[in-house]
FIFIRO-279483 format. One line per 10 residues: number of its first residue (from 1); for each residue x, y, z of N, C-alpha, C, O. Coordinates in nm, 2 decimals. Example, Ala and Ser with C-alpha at 12.3 -4.5 7.8 and 13.67 -1.06 7.14 Angstrom:
REM FIFIRO-279483
1	1.32 -0.57 0.78 1.23 -0.45 0.78 1.32 -0.33 0.78 1.42 -0.33 0.85 | 1.28 -0.22 0.71 1.37 -0.11 0.71 1.29 0.00 0.79 1.34 0.11 0.80
***
This chain:
REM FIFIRO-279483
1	13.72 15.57 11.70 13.74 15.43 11.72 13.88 15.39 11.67 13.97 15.32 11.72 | 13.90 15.44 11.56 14.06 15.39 11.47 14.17 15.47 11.56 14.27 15.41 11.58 | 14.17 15.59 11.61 14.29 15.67 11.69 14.28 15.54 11.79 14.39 15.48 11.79 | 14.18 15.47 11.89 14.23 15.44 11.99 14.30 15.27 11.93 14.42 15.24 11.94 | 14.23 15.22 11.89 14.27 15.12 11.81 14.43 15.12 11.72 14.49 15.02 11.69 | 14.45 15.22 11.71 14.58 15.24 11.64 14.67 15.17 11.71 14.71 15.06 11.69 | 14.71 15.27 11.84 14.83 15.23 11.95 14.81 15.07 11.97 14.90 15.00 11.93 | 14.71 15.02 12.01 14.74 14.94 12.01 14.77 14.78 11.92 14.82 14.67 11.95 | 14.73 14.82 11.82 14.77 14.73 11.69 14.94 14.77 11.64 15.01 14.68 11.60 | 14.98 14.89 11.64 15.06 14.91 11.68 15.22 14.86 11.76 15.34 14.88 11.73
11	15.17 14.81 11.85 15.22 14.75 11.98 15.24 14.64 11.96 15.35 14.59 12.00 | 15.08 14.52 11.88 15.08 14.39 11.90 15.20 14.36 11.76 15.28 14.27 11.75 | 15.18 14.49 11.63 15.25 14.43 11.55 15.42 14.42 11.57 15.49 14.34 11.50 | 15.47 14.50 11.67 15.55 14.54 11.70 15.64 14.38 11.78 15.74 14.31 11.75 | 15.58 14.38 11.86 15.58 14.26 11.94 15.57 14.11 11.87 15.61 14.00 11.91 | 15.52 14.14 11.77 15.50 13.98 11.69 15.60 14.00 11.54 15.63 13.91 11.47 | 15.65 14.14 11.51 15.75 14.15 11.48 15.93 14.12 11.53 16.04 14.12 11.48 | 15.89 14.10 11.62 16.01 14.09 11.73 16.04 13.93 11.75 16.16 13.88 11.76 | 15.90 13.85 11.76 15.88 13.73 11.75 15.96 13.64 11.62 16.05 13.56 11.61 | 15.86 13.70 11.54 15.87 13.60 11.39 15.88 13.75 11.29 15.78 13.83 11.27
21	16.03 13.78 11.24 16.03 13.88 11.14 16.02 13.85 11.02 16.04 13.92 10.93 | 15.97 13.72 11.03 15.92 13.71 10.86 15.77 13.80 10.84 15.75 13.88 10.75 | 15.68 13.79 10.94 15.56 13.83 10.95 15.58 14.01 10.91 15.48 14.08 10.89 | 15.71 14.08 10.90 15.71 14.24 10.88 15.68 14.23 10.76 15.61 14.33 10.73 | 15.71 14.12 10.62 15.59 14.19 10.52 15.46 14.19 10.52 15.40 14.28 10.46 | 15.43 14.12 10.57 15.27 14.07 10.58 15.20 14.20 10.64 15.11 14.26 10.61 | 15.31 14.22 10.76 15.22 14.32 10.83 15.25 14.45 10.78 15.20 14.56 10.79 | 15.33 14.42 10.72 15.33 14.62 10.65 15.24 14.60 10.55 15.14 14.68 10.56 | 15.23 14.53 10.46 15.13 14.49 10.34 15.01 14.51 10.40 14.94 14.62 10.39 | 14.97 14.43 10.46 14.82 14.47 10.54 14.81 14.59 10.64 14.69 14.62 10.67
31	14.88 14.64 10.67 14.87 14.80 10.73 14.90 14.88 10.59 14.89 14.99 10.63 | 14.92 14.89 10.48 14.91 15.01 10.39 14.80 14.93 10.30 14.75 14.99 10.20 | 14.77 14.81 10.32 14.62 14.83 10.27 14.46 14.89 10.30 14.37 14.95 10.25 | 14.50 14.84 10.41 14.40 14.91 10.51 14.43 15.05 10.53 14.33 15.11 10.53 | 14.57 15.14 10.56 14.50 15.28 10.53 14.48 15.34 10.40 14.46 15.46 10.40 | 14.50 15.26 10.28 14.46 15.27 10.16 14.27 15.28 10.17 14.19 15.37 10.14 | 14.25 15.17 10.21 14.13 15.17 10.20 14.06 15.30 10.25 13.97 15.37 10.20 | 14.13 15.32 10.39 14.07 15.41 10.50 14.08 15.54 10.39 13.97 15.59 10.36 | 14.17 15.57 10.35 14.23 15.68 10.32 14.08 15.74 10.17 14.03 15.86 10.15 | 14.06 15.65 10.11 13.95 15.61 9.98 13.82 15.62 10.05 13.73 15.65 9.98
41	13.80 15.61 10.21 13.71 15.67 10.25 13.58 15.50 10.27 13.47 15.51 10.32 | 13.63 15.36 10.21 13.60 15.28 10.19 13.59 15.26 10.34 13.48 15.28 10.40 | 13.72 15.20 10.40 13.67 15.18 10.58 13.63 15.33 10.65 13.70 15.43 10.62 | 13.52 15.33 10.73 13.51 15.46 10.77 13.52 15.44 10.94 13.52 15.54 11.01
***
């Protein structure tokens, strides 16, 4: 489920980066939280 989901969050953040680049902390912050979590085995 997470490989296919990747590319595409991926993409959207990419695109709403391009938009509004204030949003590149937010979204890096919340992408190395979440593969923190993942990583801790917490999201499975």
């Amino acid at each position: 489920m997470v490989v296919h989901l990747t590319p595409i969050v991926a993409l959207a953040g990419g695109v709403l980066i391009l938009i509004f680049p204030r949003l590149l902390n937010y979204i890096v912050a919340i992408y190395l939280i979440v593969a923190g979590l993942a990583g801790l085995g917490i999201i499975h």
